[in-house]
N, C-alpha and C positions, 0 to 999 in steps of 0.2 A: 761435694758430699753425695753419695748414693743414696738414694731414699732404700727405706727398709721398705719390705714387698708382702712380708706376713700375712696371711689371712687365715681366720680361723670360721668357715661356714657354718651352718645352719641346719639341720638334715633337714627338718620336716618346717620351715617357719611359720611361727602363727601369728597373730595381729596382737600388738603391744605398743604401745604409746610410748617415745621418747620424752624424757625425764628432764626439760632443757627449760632453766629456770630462768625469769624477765630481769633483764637491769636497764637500768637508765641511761649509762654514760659507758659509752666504750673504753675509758681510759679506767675503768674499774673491773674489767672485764678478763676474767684467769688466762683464758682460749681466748683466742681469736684464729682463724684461717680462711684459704680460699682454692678454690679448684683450677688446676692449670687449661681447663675447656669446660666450657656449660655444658657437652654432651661429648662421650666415646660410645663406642661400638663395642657388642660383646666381642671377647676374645682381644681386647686392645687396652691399651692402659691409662690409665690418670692420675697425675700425680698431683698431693693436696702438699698447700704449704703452710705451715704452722707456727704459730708465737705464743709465748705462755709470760704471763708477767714476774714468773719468779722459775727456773729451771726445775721441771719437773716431767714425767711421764705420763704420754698422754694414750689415751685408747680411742679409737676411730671406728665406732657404730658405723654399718649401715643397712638404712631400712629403704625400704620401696614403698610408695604412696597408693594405693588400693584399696577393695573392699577384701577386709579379711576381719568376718564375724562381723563386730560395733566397734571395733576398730577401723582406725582410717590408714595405717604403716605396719608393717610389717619388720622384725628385725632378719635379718640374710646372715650377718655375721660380723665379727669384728676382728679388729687387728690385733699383731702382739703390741706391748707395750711398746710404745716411741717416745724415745730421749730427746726430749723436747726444750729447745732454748729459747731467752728473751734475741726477738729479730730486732735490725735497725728499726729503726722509725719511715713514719710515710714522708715521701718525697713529694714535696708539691712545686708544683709550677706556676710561680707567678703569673704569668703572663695569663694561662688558661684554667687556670685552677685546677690540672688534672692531679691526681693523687696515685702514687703508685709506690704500693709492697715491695723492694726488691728484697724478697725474701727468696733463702733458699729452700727447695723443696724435702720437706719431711720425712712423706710417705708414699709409696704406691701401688693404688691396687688394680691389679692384672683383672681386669671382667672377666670371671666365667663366661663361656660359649655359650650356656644354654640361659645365661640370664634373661629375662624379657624385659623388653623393651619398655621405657615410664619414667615416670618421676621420681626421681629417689634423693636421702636426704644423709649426709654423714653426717654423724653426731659427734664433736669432739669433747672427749669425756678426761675432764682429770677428778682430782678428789676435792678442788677446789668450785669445780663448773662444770658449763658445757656449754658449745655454740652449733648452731649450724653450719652447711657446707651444701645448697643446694647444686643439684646435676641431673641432665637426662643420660639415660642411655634408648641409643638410638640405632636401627638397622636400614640404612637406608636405600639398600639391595630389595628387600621384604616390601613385596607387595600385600597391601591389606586395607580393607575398606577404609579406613577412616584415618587420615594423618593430624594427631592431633600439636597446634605450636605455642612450646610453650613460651610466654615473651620476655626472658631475658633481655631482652633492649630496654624494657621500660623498667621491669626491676633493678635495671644497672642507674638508669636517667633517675631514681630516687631514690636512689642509696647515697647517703649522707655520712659514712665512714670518712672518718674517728668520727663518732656523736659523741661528742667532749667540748661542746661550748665553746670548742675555738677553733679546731682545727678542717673539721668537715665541711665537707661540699657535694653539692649534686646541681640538677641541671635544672634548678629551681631556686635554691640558697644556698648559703657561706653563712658562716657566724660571726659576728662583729666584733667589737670590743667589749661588748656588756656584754656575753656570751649569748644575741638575741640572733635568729636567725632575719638575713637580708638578702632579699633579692638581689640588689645591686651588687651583692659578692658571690654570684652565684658563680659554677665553673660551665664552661663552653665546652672542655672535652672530661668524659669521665672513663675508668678502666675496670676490667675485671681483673685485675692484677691486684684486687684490694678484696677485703673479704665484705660482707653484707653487715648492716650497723645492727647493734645491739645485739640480738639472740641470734645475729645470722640467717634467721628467715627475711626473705622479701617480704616488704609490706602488702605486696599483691597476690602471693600466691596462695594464702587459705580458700581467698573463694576458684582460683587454676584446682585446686586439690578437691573442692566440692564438687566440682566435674568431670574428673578422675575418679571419683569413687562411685559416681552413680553411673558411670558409664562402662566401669568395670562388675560392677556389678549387674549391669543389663545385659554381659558377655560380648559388647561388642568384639567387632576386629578393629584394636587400632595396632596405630605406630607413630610413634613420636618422635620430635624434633624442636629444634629451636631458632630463635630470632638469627644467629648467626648462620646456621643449615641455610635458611631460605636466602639469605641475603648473599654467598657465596655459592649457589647452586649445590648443593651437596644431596637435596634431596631432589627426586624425581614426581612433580607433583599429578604426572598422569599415571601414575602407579596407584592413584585411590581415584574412590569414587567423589569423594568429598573433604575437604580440610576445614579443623576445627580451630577456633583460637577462641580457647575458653575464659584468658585474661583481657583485662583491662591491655591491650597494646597499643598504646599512645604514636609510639617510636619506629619511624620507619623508613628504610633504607631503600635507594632504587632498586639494587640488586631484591630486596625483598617486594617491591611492588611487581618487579621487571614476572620474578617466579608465581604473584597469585595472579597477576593479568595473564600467563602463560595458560595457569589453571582454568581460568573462566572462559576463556575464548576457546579451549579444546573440550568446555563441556562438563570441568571438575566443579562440584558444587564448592559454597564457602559458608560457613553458619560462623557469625562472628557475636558471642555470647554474653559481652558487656559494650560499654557505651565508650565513646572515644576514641577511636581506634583511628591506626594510619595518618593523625594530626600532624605530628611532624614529621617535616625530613629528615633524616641523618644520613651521617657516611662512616662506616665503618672502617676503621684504621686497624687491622690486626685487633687488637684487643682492647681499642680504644674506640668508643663513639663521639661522635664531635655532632653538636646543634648548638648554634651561634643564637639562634631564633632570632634574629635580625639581619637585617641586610649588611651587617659591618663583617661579614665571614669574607674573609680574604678570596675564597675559593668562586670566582665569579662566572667562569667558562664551561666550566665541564656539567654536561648535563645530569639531572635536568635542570639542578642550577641549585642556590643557594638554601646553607638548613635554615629554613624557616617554614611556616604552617605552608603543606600542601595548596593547599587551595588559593595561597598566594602566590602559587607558580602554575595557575591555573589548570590546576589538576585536583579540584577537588577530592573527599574521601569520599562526597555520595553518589559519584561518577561513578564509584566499584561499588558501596555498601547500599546502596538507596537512600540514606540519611545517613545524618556527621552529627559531632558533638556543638550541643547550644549551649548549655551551660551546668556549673552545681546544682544539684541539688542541694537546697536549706534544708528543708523537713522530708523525710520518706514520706512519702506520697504513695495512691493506689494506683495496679494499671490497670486501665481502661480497655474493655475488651472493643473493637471497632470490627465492622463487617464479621459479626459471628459465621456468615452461614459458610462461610471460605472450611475446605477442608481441617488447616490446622485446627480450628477452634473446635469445627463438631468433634473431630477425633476427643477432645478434653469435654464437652459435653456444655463450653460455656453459651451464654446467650449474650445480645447486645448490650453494651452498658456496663456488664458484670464485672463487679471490682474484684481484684488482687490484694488485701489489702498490704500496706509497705514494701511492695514492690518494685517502686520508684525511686533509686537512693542513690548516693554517689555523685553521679555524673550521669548527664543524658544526653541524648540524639534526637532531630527531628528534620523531617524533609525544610531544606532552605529553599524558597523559588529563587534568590536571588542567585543561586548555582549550577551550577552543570546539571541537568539530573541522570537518573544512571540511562544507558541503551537497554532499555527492555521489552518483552515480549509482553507480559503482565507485572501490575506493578499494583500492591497490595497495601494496605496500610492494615495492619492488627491492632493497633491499640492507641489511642489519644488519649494523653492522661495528662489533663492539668496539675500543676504544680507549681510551688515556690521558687526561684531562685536566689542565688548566694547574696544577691541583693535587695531582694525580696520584692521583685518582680513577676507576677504572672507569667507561667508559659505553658507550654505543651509536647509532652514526650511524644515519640512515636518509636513505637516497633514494626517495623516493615519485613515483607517479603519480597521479595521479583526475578523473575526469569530472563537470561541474558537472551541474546538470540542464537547461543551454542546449544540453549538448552542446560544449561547450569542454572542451579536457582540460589540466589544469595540472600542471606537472614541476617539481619543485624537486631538485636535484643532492644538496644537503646537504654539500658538499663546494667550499674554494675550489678543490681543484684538476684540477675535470671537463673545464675549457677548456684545462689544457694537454693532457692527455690526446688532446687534438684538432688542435693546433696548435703545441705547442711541439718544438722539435728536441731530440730525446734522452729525451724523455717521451709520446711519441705513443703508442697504443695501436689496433693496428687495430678491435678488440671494441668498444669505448667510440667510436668513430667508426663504425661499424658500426648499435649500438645507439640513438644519434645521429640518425643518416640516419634510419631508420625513423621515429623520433618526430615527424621534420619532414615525411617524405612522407604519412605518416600524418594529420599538419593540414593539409600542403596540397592533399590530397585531399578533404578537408572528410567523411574516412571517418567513417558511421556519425553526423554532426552532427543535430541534431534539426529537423524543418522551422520553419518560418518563424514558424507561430502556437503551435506548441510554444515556441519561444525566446522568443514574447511571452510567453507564460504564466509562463515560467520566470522570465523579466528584473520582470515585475511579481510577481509573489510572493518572489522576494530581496526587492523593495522592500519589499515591506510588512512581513518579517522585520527587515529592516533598523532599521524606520522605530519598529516595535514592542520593539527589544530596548533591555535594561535602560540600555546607555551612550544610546542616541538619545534616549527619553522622557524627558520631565519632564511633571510636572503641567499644563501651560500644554500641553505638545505632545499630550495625550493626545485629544483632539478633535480636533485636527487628524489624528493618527492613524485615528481612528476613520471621519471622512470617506476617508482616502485607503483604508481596509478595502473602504469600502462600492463604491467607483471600483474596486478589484481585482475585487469580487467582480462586479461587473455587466460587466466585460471580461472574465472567464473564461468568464461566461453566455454571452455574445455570441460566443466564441470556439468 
């Protein structure tokens, strides 16, 4: 079947709120659909694929995520009507619990050329409903300060399609017999071949979208991308001055570690805007991610070795971010502002001590000594904020900053909830947007970065740290090691 191609644009679009109402159980649910790629490029196409519970005609909004007015989306335009049928049913696979839509494709819309680059969201609309359909559009030719990624991996890792009390799974639980959710039936590979549970939005991307809107409303230059771009090289990450990952990114793939170690070691900054991040391994299968989180993943050989938490393949997260995820937050907690007199905080105007109040939520971050710490030039701590955990445990968040030795400086928030602080209505914080602004004008000034054959120096001795530490050798790599010692050392000479 040929997807119908229809679009009917927008001349002038102004900012207006899609109309996309809560249900509880996806097997009640009019629409359902999902995008054939997280991101296309202007002037290239995507085609969505669609199921309706009863045969009827469906219309496919879409908007882009921005500041436009006191709205947060914008409508661009919509389709002609599409003759919309019931698809088979999801396909699951015993063995791994994956779930996959063999749905045929519906609809497709041809990107305008001059669309810009962001987040955007199609609305599937009948008279019955409407679901989501998130997707980037991405240019990833376009150089521009700021690349920001959006984390599709982790949005995929907790999507629980069909949420029907029997049939869903994600890479956390399965539903049992009494329709409770159980870890023990969780699935090991999940797809984007399946559409997102309930309304279709990711449970993580409100506060990705709080950061998108105060950052387009501050005019930055971005460009954006997603969890698959970095993990397949697609995008070029010394084309910016700095990379942002505004979401909770849990989920992460060599190929995506392989592109931000690229970034850091040649100089590119990283500001990582929630807490948690880079925890797991995955490997990305085509349209499938697989995390076993345990040692029972068949796949034992191939580097860097099995999906399980990073730091058990001795490669911790605070090796790159300066701190890693410790645990829940129970109760939102304040943050604690640490070392005021550090540029970031004067730029905000805070002093020692000074609370944030309920800016501690979620999930947090804190330097572990028990691990790797990162290679840095200056290594900051901004905020110690006691708090509860999920057990109700005493602990201590940190928000860090630190300079690699390229001259890149890395931020990790330690906190999911730094992005609303900047973007969300009734949580905004002028201090924390304040402190913000500077860390960005700060990289994209390229203040104080190291020159050109300093950052070579730098980007080849990570390597050869890299290449030399206990998770990368084996016996067989140790000569090859040795060779790449002898190539560092004859390029510093020459340097």
């Amino acid at each position: 079947m040929r997807p119908l191609d229809g679009f009917s644009p927008i001349a002038d679009p102004v900012g207006t709120a899609p109309d996309v109402p809560d249900i509880s159980d996806d097997a009640a649910a009019p629409v359902k659909g999902f995008a054939s790629g997280t991101g296309v490029s202007p002037g290239a196409a995507i085609d969505f694929h669609i199921s309706v519970t009863r045969p009827q005609n469906v219309t496919v909004e879409i908007y882009r995520v921005g500041a436009y007015g006191d709205q947060r989306t914008a409508l661009l335009g919509a389709s002609e009507p599409v003759a919309a049928v019931t698809q088979p049913d999801p396909v699951i696979d015993d063995e791994t619990g994956l779930i996959t839509c063999p749905w045929e494709a519906s609809w497709r819309l041809n990107v305008p050329a001059d669309w810009k680059s962001g987040a955007y969201l199609a609305v599937l609309r009948t008279e019955d409903g409407a679901n989501y359909v998130p997707f980037v559009v991405r240019n990833p030719r376009r150089r521009a300060t700021w690349l920001v990624v959006v984390p599709f991996a982790c949005y995929q890792a907790y999507n629980m399609y069909p949420f029907d009390g029997a049939r869903g799974k994600n890479l956390y639980y399965g539903f049992d017999e009494s329709g409770e959710q159980s870890s023990k039936l969780r699935a090991s590979s999940v797809s984007f071949q399946r559409p997102y549970e309930l309304t279709g939005l990711p449970r993580e991307a409100e506060r990705v979208h709080d950061f998108v809107v105060w950052a387009e409303r501050q005019g930055y230059d971005l460009e954006y991308a997603t969890s698959a771009d970095l993990d397949d090289g697609r995008v070029d990450p010394l084309a910016h001055k700095g990379l942002i990952f505004p979401g909770h990114d849990e989920y992460w793939s060599a190929g995506m570690r392989k592109t931000l170690v690229k970034a850091l070691d040649s100089g590119v900054s990283a500001v990582f805007l929630q807490a948690n991040n880079v925890y797991w391994h995955i490997r990305y299968e085509g349209s499938v991610i697989t995390c076993h989180k345990s040692r029972q993943d068949p796949v034992k050989t191939k580097r860097p070795g099995q999906t399980v938490m990073w730091r058990d393949l001795r490669l911790p997260e605070q090796e790159l971010l300066g701190a890693q995820y410790v645990s829940v937050v129970k109760d939102d907690a304040a943050l604690v502002v640490a070392n005021a007199d550090h540029w970031f905080w004067q730029a905000a105007g805070a002093g020692e001590g000074e609370a944030f109040p309920n800016l501690v939520g979620g999930e947090a971050d804190s330097v572990q000594d028990q691990y790797q710490k990162a290679d840095s030039t200056e290594f900051t701590i901004l905020a110690r904020s006691p708090y509860t955990d999920g057990a109700g445990g005493d602990r201590v968040q940190h928000t860090v900053l630190h300079r690699k030795p390229s001259g890149a400086w890395v931020f990790d928030a330690g906190t999911f909830y730094w992005p609303m602080a900047l973007g969300r209505e009734g949580f905004v914080d002028p201090r924390i947007e304040a402190a913000t602004a500077a860390l960005l004008a700060r990289i994209a000034a390229g203040d104080g970065l190291a020159s050109p054959s300093a950052r070579r120096r730098a980007a080849l001795t990570a390597a050869l740290k890299r290449e030399a530490s206990p998770a990368a050798v084996s016996a067989k790599a140790k000569p090859v090691v040795k060779r790449v010692g002898r190539k560092v050392k004859h390029t510093l000479k020459r340097s």
